[in-house]
mmJSON file of the N, C-alpha and C atoms, coordinates in Angstrom:
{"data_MODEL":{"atom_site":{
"group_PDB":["ATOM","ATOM","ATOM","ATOM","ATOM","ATOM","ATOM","ATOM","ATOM","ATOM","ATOM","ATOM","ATOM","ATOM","ATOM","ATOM","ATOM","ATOM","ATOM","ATOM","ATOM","ATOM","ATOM","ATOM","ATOM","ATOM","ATOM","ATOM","ATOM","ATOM","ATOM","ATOM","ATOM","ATOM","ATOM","ATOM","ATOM","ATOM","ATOM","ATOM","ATOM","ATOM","ATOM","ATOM","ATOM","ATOM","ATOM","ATOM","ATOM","ATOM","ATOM","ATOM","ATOM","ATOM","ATOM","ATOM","ATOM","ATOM","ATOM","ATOM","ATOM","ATOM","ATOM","ATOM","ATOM","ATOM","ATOM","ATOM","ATOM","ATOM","ATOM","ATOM","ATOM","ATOM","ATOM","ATOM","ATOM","ATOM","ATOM","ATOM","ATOM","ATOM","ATOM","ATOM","ATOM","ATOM","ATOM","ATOM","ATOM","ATOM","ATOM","ATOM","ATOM","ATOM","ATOM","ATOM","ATOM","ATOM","ATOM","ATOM","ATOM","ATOM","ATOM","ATOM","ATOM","ATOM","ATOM","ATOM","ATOM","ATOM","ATOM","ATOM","ATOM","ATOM","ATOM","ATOM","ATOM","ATOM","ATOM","ATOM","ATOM","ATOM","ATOM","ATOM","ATOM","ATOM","ATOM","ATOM","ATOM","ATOM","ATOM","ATOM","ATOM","ATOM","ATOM","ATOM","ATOM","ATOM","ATOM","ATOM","ATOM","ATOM","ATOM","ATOM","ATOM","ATOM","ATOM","ATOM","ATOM","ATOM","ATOM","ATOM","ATOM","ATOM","ATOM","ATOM","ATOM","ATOM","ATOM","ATOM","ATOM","ATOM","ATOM","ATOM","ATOM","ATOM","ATOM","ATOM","ATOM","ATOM","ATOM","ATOM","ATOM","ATOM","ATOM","ATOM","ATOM","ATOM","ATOM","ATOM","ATOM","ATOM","ATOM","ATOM","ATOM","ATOM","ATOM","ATOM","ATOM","ATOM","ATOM","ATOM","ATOM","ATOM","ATOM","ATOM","ATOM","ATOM","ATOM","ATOM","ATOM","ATOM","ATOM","ATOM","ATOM","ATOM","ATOM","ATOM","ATOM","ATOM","ATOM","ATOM","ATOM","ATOM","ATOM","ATOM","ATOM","ATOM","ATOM","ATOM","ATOM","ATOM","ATOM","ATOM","ATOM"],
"id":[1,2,3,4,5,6,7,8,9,10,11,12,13,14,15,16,17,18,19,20,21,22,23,24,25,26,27,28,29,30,31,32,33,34,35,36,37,38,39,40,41,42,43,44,45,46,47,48,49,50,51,52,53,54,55,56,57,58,59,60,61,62,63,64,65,66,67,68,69,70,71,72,73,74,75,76,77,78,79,80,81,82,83,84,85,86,87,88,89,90,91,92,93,94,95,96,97,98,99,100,101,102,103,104,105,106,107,108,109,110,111,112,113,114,115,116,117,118,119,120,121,122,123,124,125,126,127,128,129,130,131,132,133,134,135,136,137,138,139,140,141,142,143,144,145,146,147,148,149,150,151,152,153,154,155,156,157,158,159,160,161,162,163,164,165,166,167,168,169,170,171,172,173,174,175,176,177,178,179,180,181,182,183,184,185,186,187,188,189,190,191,192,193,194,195,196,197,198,199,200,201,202,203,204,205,206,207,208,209,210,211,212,213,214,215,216,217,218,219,220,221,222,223,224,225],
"type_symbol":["N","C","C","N","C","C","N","C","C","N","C","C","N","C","C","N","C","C","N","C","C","N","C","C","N","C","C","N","C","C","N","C","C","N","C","C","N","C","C","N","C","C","N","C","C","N","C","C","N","C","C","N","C","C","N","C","C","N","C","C","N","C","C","N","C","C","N","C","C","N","C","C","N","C","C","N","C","C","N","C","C","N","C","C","N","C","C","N","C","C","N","C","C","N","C","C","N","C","C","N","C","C","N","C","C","N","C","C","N","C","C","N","C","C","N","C","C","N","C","C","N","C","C","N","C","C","N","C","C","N","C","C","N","C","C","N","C","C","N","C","C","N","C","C","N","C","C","N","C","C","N","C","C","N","C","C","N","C","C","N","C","C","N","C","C","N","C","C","N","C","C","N","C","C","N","C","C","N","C","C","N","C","C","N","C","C","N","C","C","N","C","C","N","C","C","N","C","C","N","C","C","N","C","C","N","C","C","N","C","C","N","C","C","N","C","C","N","C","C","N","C","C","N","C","C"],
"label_atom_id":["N","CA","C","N","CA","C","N","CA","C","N","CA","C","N","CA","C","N","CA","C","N","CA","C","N","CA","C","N","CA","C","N","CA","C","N","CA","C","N","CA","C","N","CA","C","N","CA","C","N","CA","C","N","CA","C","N","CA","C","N","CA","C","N","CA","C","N","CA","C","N","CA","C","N","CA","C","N","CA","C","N","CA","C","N","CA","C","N","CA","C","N","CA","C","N","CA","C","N","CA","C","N","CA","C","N","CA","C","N","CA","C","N","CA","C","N","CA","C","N","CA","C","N","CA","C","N","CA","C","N","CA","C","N","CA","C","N","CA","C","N","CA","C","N","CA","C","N","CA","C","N","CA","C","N","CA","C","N","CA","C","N","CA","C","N","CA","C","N","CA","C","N","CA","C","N","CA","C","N","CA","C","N","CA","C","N","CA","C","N","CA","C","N","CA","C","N","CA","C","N","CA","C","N","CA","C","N","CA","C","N","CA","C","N","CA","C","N","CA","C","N","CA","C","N","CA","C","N","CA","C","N","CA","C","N","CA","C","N","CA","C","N","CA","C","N","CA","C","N","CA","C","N","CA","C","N","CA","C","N","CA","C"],
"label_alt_id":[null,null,null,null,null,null,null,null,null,null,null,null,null,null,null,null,null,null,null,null,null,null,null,null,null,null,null,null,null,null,null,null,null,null,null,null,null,null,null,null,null,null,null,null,null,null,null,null,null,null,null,null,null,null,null,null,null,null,null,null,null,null,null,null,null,null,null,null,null,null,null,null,null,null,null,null,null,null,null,null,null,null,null,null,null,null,null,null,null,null,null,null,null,null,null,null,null,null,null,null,null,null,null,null,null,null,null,null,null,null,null,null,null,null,null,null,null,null,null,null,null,null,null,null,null,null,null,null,null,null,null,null,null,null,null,null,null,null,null,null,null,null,null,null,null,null,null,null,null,null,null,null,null,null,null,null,null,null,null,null,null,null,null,null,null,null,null,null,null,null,null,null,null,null,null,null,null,null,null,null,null,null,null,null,null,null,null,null,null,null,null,null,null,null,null,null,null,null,null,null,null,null,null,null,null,null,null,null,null,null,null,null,null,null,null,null,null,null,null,null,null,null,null,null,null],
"label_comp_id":["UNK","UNK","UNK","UNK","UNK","UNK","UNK","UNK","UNK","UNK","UNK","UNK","UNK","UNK","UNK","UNK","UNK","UNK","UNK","UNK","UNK","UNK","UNK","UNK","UNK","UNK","UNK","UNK","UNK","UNK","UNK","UNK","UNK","UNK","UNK","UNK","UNK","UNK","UNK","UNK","UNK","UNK","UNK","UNK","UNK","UNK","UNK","UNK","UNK","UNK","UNK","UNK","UNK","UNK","UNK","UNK","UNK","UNK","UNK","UNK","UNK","UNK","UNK","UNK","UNK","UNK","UNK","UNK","UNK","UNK","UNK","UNK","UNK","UNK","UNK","UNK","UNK","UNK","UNK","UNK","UNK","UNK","UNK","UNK","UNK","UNK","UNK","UNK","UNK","UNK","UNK","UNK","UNK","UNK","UNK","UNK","UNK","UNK","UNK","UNK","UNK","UNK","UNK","UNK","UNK","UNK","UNK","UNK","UNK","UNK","UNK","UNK","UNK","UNK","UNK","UNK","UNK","UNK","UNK","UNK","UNK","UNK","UNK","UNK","UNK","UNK","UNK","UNK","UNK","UNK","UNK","UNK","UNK","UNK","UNK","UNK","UNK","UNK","UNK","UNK","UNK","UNK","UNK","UNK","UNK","UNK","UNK","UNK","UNK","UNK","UNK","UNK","UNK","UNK","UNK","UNK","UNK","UNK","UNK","UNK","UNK","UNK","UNK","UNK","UNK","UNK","UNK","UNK","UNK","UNK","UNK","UNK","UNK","UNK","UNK","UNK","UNK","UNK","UNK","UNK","UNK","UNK","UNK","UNK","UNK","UNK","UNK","UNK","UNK","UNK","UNK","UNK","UNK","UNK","UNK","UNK","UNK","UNK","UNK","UNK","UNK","UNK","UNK","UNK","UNK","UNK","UNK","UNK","UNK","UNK","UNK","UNK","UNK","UNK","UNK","UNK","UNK","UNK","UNK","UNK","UNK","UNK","UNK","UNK","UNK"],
"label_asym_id":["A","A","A","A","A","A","A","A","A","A","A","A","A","A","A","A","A","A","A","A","A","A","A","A","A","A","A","A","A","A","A","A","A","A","A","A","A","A","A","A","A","A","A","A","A","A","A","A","A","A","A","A","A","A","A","A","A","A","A","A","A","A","A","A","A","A","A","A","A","A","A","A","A","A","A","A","A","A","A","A","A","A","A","A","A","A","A","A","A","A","A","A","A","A","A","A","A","A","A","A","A","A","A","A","A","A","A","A","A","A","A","A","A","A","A","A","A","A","A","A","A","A","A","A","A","A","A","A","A","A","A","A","A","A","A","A","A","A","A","A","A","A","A","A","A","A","A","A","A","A","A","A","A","A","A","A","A","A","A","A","A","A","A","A","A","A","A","A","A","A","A","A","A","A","A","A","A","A","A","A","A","A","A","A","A","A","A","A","A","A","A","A","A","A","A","A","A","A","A","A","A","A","A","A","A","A","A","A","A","A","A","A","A","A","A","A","A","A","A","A","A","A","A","A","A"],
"label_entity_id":["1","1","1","1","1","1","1","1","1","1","1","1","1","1","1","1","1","1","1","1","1","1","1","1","1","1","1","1","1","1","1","1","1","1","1","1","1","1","1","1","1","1","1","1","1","1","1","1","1","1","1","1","1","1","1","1","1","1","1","1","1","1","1","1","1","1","1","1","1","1","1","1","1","1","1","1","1","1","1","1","1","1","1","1","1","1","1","1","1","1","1","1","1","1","1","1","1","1","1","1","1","1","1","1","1","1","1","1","1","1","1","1","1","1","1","1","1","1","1","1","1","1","1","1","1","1","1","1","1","1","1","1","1","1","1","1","1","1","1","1","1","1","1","1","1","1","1","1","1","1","1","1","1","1","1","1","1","1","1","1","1","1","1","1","1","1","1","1","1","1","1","1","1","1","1","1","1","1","1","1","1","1","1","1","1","1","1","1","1","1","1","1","1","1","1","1","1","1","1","1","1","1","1","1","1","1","1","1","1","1","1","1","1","1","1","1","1","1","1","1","1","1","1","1","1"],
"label_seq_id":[1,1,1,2,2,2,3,3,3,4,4,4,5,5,5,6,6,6,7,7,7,8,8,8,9,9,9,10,10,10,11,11,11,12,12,12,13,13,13,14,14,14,15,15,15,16,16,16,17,17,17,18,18,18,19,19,19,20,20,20,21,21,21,22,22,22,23,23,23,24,24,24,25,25,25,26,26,26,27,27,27,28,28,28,29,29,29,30,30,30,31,31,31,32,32,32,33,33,33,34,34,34,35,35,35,36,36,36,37,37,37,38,38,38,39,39,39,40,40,40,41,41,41,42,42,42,43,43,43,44,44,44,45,45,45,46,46,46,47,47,47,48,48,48,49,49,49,50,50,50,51,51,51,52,52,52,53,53,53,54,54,54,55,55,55,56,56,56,57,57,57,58,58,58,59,59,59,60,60,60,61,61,61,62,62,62,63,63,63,64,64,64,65,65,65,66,66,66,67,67,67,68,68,68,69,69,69,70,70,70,71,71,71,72,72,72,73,73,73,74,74,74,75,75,75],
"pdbx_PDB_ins_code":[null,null,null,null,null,null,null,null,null,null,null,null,null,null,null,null,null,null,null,null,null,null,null,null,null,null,null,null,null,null,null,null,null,null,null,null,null,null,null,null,null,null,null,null,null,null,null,null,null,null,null,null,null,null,null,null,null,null,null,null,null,null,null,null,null,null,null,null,null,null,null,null,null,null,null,null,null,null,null,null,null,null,null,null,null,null,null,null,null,null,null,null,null,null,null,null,null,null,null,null,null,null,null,null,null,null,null,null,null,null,null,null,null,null,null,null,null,null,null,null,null,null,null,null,null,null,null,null,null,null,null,null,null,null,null,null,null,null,null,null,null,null,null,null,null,null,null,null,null,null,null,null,null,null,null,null,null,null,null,null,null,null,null,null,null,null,null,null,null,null,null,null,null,null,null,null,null,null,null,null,null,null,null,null,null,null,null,null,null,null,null,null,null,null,null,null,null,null,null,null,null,null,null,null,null,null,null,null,null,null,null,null,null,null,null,null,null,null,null,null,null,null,null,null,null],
"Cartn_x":[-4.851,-6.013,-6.001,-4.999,-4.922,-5.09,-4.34,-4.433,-5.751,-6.662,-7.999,-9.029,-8.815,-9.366,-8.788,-7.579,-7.551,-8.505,-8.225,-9.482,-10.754,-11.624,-12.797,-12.579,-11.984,-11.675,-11.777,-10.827,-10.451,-11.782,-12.569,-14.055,-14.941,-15.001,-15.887,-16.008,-14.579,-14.15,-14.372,-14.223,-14.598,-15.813,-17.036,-18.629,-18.907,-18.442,-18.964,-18.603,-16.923,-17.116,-17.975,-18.556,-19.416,-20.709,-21.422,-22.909,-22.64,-21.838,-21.501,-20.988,-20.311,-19.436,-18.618,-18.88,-17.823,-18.529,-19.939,-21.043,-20.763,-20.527,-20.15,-18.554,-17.921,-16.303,-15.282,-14.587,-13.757,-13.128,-13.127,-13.125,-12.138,-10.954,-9.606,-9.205,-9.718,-9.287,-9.638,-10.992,-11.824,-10.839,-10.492,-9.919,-8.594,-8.013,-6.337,-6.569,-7.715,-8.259,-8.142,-8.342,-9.249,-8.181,-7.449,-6.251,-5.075,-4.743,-3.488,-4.147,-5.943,-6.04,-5.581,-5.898,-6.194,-4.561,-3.802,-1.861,-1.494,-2.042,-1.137,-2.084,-3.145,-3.426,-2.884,-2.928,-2.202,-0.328,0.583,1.413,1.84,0.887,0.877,0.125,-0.27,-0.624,0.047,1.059,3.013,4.018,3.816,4.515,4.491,3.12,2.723,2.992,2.805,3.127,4.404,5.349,6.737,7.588,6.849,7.323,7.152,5.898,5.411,6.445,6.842,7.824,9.502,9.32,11.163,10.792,9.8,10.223,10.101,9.467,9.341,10.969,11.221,12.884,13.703,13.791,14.337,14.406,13.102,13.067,13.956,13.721,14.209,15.383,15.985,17.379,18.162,17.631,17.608,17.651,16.421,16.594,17.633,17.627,18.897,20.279,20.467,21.827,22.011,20.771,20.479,20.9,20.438,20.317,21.908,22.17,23.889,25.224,24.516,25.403,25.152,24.319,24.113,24.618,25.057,25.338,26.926,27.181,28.792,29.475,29.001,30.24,30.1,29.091,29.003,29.438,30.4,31.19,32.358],
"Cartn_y":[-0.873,-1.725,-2.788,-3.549,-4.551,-3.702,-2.85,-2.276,-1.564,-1.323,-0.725,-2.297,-3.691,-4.994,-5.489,-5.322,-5.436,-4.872,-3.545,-2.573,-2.943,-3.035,-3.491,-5.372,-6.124,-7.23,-7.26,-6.141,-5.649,-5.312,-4.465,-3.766,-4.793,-5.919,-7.014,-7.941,-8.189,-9.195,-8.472,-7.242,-6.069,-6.211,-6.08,-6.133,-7.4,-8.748,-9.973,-10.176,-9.617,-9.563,-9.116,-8.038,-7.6,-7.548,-8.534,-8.819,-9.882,-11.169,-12.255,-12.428,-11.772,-11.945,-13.384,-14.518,-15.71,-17.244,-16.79,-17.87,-18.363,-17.605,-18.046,-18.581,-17.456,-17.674,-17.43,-17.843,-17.605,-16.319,-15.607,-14.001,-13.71,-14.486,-14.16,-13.952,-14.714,-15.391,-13.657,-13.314,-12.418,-10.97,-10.58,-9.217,-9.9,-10.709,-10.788,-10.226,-10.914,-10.514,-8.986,-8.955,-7.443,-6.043,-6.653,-5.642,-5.337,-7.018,-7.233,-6.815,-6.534,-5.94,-4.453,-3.66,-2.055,-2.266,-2.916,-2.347,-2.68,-3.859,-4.042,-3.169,-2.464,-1.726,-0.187,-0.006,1.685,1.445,-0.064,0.247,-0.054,-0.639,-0.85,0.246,1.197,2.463,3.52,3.647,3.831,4.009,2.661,1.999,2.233,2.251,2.562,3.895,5.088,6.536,6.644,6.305,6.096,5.621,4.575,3.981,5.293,5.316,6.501,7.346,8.53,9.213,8.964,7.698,7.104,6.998,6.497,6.44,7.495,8.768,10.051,10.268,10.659,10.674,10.719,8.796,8.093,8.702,8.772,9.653,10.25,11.659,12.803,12.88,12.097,11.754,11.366,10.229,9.58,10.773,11.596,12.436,13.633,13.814,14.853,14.194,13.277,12.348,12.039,11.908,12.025,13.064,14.08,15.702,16.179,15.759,15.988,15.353,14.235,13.785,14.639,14.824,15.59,17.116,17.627,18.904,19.446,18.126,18.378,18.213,17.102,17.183,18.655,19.621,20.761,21.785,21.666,22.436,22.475],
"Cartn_z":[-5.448,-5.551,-4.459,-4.071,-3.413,-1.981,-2.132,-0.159,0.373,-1.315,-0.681,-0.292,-1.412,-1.102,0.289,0.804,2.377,3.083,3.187,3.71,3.802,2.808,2.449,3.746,3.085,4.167,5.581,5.931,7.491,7.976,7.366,7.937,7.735,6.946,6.66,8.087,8.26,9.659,10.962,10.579,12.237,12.149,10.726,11.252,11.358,11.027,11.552,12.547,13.474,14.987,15.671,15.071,15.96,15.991,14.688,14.271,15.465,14.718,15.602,16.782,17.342,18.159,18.293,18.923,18.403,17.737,18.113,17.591,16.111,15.156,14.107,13.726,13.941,13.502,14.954,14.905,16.344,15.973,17.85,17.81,17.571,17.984,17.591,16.203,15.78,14.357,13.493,13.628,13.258,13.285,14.321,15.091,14.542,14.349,13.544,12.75,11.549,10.385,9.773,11.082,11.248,11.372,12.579,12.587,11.64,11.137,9.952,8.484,8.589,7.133,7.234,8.683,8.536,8.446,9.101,8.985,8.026,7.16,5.749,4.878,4.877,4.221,4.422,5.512,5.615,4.941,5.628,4.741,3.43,2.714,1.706,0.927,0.971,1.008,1.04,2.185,2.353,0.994,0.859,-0.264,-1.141,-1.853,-2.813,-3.336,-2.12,-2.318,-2.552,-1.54,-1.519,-3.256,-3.217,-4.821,-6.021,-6.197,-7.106,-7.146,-5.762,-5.983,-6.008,-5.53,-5.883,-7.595,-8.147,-9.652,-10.229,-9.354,-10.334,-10.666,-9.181,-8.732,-9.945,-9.874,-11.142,-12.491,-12.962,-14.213,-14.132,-13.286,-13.482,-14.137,-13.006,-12.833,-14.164,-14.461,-16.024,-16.815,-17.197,-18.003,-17.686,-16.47,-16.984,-17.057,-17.052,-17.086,-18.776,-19.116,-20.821,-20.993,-20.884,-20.961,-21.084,-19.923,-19.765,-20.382,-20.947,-22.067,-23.922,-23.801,-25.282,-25.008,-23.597,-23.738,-23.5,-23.212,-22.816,-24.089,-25.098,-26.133,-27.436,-26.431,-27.441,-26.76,-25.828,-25.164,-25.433],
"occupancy":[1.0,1.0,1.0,1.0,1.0,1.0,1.0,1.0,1.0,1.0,1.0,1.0,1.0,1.0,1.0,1.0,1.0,1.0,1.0,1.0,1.0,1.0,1.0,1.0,1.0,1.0,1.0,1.0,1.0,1.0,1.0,1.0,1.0,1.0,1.0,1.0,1.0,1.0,1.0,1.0,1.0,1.0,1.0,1.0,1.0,1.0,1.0,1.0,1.0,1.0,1.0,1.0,1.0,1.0,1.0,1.0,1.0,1.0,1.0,1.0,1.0,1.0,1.0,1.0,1.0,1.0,1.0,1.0,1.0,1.0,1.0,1.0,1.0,1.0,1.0,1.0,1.0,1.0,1.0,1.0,1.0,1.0,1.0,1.0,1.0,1.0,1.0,1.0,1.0,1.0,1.0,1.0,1.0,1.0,1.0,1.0,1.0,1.0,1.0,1.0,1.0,1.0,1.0,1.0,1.0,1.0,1.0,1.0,1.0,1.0,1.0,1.0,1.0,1.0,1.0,1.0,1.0,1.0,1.0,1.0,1.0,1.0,1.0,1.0,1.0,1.0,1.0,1.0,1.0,1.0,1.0,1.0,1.0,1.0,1.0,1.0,1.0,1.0,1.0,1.0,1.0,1.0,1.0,1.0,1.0,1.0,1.0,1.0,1.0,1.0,1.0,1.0,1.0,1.0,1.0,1.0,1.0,1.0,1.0,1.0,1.0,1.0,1.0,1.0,1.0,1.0,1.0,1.0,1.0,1.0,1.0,1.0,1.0,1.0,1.0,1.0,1.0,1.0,1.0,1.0,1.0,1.0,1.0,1.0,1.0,1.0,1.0,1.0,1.0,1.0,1.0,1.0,1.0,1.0,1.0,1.0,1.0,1.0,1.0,1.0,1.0,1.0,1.0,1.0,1.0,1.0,1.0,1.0,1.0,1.0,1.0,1.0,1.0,1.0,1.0,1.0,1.0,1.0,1.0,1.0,1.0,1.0,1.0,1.0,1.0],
"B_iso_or_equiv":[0.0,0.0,0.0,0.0,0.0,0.0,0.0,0.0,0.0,0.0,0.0,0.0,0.0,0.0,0.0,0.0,0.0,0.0,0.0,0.0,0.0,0.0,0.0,0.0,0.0,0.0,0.0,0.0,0.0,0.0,0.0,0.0,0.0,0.0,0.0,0.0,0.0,0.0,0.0,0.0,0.0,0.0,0.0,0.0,0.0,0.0,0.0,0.0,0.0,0.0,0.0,0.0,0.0,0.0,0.0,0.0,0.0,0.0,0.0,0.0,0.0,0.0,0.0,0.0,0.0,0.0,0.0,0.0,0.0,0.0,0.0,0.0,0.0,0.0,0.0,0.0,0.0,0.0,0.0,0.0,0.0,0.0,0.0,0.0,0.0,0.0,0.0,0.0,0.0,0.0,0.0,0.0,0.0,0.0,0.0,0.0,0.0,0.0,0.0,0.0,0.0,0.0,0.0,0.0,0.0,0.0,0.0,0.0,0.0,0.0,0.0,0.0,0.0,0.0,0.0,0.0,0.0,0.0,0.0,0.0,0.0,0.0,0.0,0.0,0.0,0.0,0.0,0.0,0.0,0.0,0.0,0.0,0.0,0.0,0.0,0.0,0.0,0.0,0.0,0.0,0.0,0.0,0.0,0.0,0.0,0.0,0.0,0.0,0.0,0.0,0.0,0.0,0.0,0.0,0.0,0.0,0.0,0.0,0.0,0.0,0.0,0.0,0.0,0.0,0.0,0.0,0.0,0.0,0.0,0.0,0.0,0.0,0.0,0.0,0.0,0.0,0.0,0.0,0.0,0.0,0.0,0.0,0.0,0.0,0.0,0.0,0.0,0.0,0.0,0.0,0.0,0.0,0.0,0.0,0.0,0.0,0.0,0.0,0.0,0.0,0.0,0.0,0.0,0.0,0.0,0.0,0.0,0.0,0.0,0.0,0.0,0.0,0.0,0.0,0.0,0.0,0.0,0.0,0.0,0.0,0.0,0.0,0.0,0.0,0.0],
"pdbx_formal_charge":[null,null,null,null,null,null,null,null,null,null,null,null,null,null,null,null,null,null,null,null,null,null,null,null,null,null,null,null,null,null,null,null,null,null,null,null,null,null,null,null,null,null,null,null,null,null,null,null,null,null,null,null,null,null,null,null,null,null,null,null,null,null,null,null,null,null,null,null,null,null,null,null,null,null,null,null,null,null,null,null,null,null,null,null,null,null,null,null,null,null,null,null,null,null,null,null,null,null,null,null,null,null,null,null,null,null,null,null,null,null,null,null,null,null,null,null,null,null,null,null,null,null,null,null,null,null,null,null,null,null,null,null,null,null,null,null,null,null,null,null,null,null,null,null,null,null,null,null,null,null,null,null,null,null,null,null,null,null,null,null,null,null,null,null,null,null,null,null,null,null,null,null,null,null,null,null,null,null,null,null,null,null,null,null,null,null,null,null,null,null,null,null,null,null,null,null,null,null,null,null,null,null,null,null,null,null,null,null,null,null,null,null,null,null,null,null,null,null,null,null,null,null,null,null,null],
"auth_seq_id":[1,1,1,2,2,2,3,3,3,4,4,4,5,5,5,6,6,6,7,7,7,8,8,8,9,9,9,10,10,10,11,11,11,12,12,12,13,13,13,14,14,14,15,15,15,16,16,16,17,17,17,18,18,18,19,19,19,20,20,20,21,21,21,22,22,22,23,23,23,24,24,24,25,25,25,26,26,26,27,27,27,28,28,28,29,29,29,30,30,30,31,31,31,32,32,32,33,33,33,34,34,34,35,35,35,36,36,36,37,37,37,38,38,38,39,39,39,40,40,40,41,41,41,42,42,42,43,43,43,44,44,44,45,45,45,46,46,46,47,47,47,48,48,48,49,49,49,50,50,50,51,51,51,52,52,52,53,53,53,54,54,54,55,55,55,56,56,56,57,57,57,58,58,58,59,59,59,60,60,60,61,61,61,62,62,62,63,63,63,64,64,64,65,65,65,66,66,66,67,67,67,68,68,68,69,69,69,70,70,70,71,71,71,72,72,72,73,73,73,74,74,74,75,75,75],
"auth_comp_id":["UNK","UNK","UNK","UNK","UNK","UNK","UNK","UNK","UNK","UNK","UNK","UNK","UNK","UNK","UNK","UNK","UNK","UNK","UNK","UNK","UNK","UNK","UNK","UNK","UNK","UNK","UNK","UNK","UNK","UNK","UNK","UNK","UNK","UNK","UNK","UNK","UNK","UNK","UNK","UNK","UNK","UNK","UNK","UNK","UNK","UNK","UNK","UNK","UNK","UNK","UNK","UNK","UNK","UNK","UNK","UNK","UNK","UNK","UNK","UNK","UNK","UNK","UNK","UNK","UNK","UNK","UNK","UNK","UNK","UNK","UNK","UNK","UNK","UNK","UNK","UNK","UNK","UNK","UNK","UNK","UNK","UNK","UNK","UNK","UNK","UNK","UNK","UNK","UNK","UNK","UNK","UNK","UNK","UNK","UNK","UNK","UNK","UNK","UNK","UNK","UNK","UNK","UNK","UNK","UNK","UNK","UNK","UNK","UNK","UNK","UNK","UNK","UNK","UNK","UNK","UNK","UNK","UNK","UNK","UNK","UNK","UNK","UNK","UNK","UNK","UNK","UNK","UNK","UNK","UNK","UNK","UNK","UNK","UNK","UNK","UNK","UNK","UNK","UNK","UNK","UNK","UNK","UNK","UNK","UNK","UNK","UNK","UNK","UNK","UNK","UNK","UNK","UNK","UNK","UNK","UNK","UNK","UNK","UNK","UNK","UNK","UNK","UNK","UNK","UNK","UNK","UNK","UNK","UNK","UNK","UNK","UNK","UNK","UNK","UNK","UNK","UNK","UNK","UNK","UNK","UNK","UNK","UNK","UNK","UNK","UNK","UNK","UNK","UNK","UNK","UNK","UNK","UNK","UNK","UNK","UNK","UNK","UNK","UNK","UNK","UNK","UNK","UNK","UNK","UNK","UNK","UNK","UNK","UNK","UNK","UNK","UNK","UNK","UNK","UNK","UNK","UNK","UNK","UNK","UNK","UNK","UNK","UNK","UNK","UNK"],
"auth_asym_id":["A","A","A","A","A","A","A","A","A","A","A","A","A","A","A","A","A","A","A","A","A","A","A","A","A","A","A","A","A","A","A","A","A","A","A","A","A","A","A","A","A","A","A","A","A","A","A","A","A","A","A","A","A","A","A","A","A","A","A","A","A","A","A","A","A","A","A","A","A","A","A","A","A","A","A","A","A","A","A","A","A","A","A","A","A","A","A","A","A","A","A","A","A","A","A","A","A","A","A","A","A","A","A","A","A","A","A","A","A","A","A","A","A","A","A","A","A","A","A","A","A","A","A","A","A","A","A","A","A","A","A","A","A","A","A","A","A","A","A","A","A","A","A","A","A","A","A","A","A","A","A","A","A","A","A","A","A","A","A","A","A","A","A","A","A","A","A","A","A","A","A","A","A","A","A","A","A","A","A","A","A","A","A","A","A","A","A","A","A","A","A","A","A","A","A","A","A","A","A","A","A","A","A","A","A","A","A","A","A","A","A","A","A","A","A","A","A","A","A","A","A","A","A","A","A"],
"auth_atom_id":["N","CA","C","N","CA","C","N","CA","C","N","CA","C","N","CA","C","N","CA","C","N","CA","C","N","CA","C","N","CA","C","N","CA","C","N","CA","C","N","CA","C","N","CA","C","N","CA","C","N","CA","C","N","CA","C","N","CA","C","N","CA","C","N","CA","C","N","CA","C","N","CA","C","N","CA","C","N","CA","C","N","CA","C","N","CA","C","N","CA","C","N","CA","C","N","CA","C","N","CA","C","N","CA","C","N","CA","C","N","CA","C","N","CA","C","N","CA","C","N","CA","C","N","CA","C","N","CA","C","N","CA","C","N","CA","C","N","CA","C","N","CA","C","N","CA","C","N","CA","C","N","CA","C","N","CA","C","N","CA","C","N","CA","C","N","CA","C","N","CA","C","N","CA","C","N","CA","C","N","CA","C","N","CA","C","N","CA","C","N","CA","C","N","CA","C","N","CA","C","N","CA","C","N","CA","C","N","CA","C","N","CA","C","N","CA","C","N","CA","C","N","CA","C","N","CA","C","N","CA","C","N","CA","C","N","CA","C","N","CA","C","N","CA","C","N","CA","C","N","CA","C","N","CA","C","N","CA","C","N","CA","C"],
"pdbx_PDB_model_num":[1,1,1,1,1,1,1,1,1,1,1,1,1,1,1,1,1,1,1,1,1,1,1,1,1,1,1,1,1,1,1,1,1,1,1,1,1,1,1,1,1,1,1,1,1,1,1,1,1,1,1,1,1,1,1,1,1,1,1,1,1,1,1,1,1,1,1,1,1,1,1,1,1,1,1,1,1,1,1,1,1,1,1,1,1,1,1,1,1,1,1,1,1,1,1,1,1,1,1,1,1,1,1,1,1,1,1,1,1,1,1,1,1,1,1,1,1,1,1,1,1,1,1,1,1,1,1,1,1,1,1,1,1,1,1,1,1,1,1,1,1,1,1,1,1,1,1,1,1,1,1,1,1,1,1,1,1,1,1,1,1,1,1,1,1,1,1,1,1,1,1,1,1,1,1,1,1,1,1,1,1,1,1,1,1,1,1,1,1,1,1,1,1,1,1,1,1,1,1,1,1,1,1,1,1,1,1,1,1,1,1,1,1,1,1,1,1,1,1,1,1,1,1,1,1]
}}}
């Protein structure tokens, strides 16, 4: 949610650079805006994917570590 509200941000500050160009807001300021939304949104986007499958991972893991304690003392 947060890395698609960057996004949305990033493209907001890219079309007032370029309705405005610097008459309203300073250009720099605008295109920082602009660039640090699209990169913290692609890696926070990264992250997000990344996380998801480190905790699938986790589970797994967990459960067969569960799994493997209920099957050894019936050996």
């Amino acid at each position: 949610m947060i890395h698609k509200l960057l996004f949305m941000l990033s493209i907001t500050a890219l079309l007032l650079y370029v309705w405005t160009g610097n008459q309203l807001v300073d250009e720099d300021l605008l295109l920082t805006v602009a660039i640090g939304g699209f990169i913290a949104s692609i890696l926070l986007t990264f992250l997000i994917k990344i996380g998801k499958f480190l905790l699938t991972v986790t589970v797994l893991v967990l459960l067969g570590l569960i799994a493997f304690q209920f099957v050894v003392p019936a050996l």
